[in-house]
C-alpha positions in Angstrom: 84.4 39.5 129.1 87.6 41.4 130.7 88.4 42.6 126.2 85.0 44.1 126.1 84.9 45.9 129.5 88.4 46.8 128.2 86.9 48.1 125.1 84.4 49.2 126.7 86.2 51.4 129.2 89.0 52.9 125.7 85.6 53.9 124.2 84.4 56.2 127.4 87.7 57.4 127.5 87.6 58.6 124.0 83.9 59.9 124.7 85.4 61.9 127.1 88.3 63.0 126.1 86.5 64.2 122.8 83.9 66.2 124.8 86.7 67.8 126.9 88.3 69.0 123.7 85.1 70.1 122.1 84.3 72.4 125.6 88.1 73.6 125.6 87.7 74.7 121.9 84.2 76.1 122.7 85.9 78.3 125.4 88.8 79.3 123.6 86.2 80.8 120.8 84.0 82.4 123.4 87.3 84.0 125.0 88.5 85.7 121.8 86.0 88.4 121.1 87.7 89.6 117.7 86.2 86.0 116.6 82.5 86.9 117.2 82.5 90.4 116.9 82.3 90.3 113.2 80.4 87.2 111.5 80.2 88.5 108.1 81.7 90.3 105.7 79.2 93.6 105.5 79.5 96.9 104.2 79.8 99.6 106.5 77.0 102.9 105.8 78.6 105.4 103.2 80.8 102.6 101.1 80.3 100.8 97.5 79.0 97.5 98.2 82.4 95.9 96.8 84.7 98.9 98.5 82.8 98.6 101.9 83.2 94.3 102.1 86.9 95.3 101.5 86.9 97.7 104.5 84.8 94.9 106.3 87.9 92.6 105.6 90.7 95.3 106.3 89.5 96.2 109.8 88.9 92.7 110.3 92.3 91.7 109.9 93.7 94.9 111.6 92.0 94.3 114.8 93.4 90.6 114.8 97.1 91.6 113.4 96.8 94.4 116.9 95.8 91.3 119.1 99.5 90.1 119.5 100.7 94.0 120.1 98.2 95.3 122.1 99.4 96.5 126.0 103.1 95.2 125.1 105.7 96.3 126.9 109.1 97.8 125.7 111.0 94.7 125.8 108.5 92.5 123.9 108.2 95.9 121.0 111.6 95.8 120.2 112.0 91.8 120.5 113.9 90.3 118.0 113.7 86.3 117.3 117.0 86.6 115.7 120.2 88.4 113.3 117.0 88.3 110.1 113.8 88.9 112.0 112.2 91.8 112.5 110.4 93.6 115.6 107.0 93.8 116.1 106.9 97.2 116.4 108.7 97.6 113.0 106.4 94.9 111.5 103.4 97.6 112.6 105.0 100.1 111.2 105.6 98.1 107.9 101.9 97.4 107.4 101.4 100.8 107.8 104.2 101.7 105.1 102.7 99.3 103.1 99.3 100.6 103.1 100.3 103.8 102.4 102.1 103.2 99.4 98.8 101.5 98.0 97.1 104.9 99.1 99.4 106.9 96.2 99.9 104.1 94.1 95.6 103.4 93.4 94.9 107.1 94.3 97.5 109.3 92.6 99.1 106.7 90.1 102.3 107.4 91.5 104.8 106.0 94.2 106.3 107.7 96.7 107.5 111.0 96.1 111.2 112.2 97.7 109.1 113.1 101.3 107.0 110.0 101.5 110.3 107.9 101.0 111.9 109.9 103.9 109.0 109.0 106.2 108.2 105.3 104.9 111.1 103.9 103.0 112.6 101.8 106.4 109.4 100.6 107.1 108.7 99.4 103.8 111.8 97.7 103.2 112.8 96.6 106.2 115.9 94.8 106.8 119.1 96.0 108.5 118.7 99.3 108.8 114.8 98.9 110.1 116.4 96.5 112.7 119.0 99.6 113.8 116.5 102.5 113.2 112.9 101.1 114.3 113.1 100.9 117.8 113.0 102.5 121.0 109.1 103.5 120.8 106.3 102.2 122.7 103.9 99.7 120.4 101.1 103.0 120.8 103.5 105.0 118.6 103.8 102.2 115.9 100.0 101.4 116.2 99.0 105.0 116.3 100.3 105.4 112.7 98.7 102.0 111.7 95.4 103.8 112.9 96.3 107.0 111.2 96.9 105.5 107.9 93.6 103.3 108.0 91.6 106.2 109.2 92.7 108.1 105.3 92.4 104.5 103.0 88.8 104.3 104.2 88.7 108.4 103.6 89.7 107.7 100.5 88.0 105.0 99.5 84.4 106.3 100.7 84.9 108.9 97.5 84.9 106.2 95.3 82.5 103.8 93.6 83.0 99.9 92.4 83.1 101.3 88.8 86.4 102.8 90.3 86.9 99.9 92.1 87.0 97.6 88.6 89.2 99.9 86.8 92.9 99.1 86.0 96.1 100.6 86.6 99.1 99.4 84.8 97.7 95.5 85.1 96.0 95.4 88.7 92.5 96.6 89.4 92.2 98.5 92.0 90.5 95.4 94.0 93.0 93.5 93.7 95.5 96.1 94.8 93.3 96.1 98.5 93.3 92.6 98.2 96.8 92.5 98.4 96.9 95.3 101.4 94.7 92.6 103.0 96.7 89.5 102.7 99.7 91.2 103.6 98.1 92.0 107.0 97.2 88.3 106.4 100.9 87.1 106.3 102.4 89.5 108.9 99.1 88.5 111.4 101.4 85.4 111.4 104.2 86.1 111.9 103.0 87.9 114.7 101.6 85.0 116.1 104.7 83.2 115.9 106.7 85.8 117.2 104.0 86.2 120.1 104.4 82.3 121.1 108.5 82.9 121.0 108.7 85.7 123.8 106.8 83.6 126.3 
């Protein structure tokens, strides 16, 4: 008799404890907007069906990468987890960099010309001298350049068509070469999050 009240009593536990985590996780959703204010992958008015579910994804993953950076302050901008990491407000930047090189790489079949290195080259690469150079700025300058860079790839890409979209350069189509501006956003998102969960 005392085993099965025993059992009894583990099982109600477990009940509970289950439907505590289940309300906990339920919260946690309803608490992060960026989760429920986009449900689908849908093109916006004006795009190629295929260009405009990749501009769906990119601005998904924008808003969720600027979740960690958002309202910062100055301290947490130019953090650095350590000697090799790199600072959120550099990582910004380097999406940004990023994104622009795939502007005048899919665009103009080129890379970047003597200016465009001038202006993006640290952020690209990184590194050392991104660790010396790439700081000292509020997280609105870095994400104000995120924003302006977006603000001309979907420019840009509102001109063109998914026969555009299929076609080649070198051996990437130019789908795949969004793709990969998306899962870099992808990979950065977490290292922000890590990052994020290190200054607190």
């Amino acid at each position: 008799m005392k085993l099965r009240i025993n059992n009894l009593l583990k099982r109600t536990r477990h009940s509970v404890l289950k439907n505590q985590i289940q309300i906990i996780v339920f919260v946690l959703l309803l608490s992060t907007p960026s989760l429920f204010s986009q449900v689908e992958i849908k093109a916006p008015q004006g795009y190629s069906n295929d260009i405009g579910n990749m501009i769906s994804m990119l601005d998904n993953l924008k808003g969720r990468v600027e979740q960690y950076v958002r309202g910062i302050d100055q301290e947490a901008t130019d953090f650095l987890l350590d000697g090799n990491a790199n600072r959120p407000g550099a990582i910004i930047y380097h999406l940004a960099a990023t994104e622009a090189y795939y502007q005048v790489y899919t665009f103009e079949g080129r890379g970047f010309n003597a200016a465009e290195k001038a202006k993006w080259e640290t952020a690209l690469n990184l590194g050392d001298k991104a660790r010396i150079e790439l700081k000292g700025k509020p997280i609105k300058y870095y994400m104000d350049i995120y924003d302006e860079v977006r603000a001309k790839t979907k420019q840009l890409l509102k001109t063109k068509d998914d026969v555009w979209f299929k076609s080649k350069i070198n051996n990437m189509s130019m789908h795949w070469a969004w793709f990969h501006v998306m899962e870099h956003q992808a990979n950065h998102m977490g290292q922000l999050a890590f990052i994020s969960k290190r200054m607190n």
